[in-house]
N, C-alpha and C positions, 0 to 999 in steps of 0.2 A: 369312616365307612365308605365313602366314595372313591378312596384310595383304593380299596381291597376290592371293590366293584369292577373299578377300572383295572387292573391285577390281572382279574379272575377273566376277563374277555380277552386280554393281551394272551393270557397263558391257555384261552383255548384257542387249537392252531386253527379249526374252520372257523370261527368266528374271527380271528386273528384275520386271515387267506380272504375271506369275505370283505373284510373291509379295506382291505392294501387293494384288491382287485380294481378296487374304485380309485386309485390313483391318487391316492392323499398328497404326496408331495407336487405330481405335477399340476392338480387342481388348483395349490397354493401358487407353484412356482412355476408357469406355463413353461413347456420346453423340451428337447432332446434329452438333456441328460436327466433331469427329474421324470422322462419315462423310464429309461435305463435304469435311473435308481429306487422306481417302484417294483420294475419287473424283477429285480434282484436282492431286493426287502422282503417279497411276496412269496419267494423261492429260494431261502437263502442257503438253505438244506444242501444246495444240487450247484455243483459250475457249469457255465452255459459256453458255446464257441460264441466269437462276435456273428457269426449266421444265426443265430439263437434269439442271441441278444436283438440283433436286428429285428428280426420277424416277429419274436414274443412283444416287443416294444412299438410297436409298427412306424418304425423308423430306416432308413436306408443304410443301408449295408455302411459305406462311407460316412456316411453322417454314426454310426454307431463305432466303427474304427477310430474315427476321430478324438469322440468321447472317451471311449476306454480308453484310449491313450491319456490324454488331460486327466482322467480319476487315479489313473496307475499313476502318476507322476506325484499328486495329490495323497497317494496312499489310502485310496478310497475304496478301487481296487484293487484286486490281487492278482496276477498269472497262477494258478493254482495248479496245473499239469496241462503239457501234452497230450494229444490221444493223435496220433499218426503227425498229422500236419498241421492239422488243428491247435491253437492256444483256449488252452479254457479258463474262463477268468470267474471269479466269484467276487463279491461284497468283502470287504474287509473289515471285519469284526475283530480282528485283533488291534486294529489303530481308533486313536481317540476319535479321529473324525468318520471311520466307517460307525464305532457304537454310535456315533452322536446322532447319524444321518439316521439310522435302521431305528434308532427310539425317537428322533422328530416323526419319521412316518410313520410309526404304532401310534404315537398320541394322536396326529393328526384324525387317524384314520378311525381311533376309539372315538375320538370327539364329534365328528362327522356322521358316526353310527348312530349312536348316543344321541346325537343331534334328530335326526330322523325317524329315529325309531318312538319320539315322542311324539 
């Protein structure tokens, strides 16, 4: 029963968007790149440029080039197109470690809610 509870919140996207907003991962895991990989769990629909990335993340431009380089390397992220000059990068939900990372940050973020909302 608690299984399909938990399911039913994962699988609604504002309840879902609601509780990633809160930063599951970098609450656990203080840090640059666990902002980067909330604001890309929370939005995973859409590829952002690293100016995106930067500013949704509120991390520094260079400190967010950085990272995306280290998660592409990692196959966490992905270069996902072009748009003029710009690289747009998304989540990588096709590799073991992008599913792994995006379902630690739903759990966390179910359980945190869940947590609070009692």
């Amino acid at each position: 029963m608690e299984k399909m509870k938990k399911e039913l919140v994962i699988e609604d996207t504002e309840h879902r968007q609601k509780a990633l907003q809160e930063g599951p991962l970098e609450h656990v895991f203080p840090g640059s790149t666990s902002k980067i990989l909330d604001f890309l769990c929370v939005f995973d629909e859409w590829d952002y440029s690293i100016t995106d990335i930067a500013k949704n993340s509120g991390i520094s431009f260079k400190t967010a080039f950085d990272e995306i380089k280290r998660l592409r390397m990692q196959e966490v992220v992905i270069n996902s197109r072009t748009v003029g000059k710009a690289k747009m990068y998304k989540l990588n939900l096709e590799s073991p470690q992008g599913k792994s990372i995006h379902r630690l940050a739903l759990d966390i973020a179910v359980k945190r809610a869940t947590r609070q909302a009692h």
